[in-house]
C-alpha positions as CSV (number, residue, x, y, z in Angstrom):
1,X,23.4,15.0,27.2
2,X,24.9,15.2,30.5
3,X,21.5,15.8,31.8
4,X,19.7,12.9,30.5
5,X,22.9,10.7,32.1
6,X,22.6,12.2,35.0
7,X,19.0,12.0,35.4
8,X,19.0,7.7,33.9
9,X,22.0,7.4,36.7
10,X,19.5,8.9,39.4
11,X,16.7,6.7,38.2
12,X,19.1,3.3,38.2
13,X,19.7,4.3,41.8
14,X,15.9,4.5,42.8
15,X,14.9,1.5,41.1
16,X,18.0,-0.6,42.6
17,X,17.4,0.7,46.1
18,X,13.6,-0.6,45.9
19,X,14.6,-3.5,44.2
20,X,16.7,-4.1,47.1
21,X,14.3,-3.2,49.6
22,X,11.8,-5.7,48.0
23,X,14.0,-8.5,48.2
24,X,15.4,-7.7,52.0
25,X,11.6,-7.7,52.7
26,X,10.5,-10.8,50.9
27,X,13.5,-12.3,53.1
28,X,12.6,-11.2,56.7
29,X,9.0,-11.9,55.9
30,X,10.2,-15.4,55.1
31,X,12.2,-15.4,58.2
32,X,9.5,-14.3,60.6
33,X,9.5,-17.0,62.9
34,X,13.0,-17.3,62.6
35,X,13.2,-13.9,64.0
36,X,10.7,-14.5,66.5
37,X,12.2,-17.2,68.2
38,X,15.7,-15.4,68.2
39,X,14.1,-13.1,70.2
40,X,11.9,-15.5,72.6
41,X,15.4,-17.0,73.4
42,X,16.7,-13.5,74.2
43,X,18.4,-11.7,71.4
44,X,18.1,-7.9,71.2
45,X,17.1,-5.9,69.0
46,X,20.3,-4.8,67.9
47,X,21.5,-8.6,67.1
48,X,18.8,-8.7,65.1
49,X,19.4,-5.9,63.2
50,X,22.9,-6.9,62.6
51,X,22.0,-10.2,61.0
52,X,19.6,-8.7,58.4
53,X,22.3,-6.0,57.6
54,X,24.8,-8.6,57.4
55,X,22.6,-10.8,54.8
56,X,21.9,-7.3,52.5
57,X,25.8,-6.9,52.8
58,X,26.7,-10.6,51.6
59,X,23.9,-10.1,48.8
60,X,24.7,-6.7,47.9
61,X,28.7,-7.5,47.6
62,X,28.0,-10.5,45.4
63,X,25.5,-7.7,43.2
64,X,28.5,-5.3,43.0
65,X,31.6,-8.3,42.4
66,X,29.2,-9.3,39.3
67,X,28.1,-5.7,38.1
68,X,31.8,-5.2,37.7
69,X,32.4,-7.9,36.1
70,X,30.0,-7.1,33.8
71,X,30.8,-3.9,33.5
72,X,34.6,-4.9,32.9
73,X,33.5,-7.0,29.7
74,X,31.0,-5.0,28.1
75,X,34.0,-2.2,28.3
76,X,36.3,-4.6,26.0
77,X,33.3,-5.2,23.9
78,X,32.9,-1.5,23.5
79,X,36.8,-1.2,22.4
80,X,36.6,-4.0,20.1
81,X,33.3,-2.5,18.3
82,X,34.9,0.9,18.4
83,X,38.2,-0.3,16.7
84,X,36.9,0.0,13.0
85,X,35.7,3.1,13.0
86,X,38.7,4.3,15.1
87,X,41.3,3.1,11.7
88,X,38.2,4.2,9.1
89,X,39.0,7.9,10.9
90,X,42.6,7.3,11.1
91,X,42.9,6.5,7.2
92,X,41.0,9.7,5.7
93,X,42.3,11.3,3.0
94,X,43.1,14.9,4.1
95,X,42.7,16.4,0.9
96,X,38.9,15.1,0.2
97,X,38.0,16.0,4.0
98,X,36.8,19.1,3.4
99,X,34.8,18.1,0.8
100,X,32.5,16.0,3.4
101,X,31.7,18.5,5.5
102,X,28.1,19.2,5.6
């Protein structure tokens, strides 16, 4: 089982890391001219750079602050869903447990 997580969290990662470089490429091809003039009127290569990593960062923070938010809700959910069958366990009759066991 550990496995299978492991493998699903390797496989998220892959398909958010190209998701994300699809979407920073759809941008800067938007932006080509943009870019183009920035560097007619002199900007280096490295300014560049630092504004298109500056745009993934904004995009990528706003991804995580809602991802945990998420996250932080569908964990109550999870507590509330797991509540009955947390007091079902909790009120088993010792004596007839035994006799369940399969």
């Amino acid at each position: 089982m550990a496995t299978l997580s492991g493998i699903f969290g390797v496989l998220a990662i892959v398909l958010t890391a190209a998701g994300l470089y699809g979407v920073i490429s759809y941008m800067v091809a938007r932006r080509t001219s943009e870019i183009g003039i920035r560097v007619t009127l002199g900007a280096d290569r490295g300014a560049v750079i630092a504004l298109i990593l500056r745009e993934a960062a904004v995009a990528l923070a706003a991804g995580v602050g809602a991802g945990t938010l998420l996250a932080l809700a569908a964990g109550r959910v999870a507590a509330v869903a797991s509540y009955l069958p947390a007091r079902r366990a909790a009120s088993v009759n010792p004596a007839s447990a035994p006799r369940h066991i399969a």
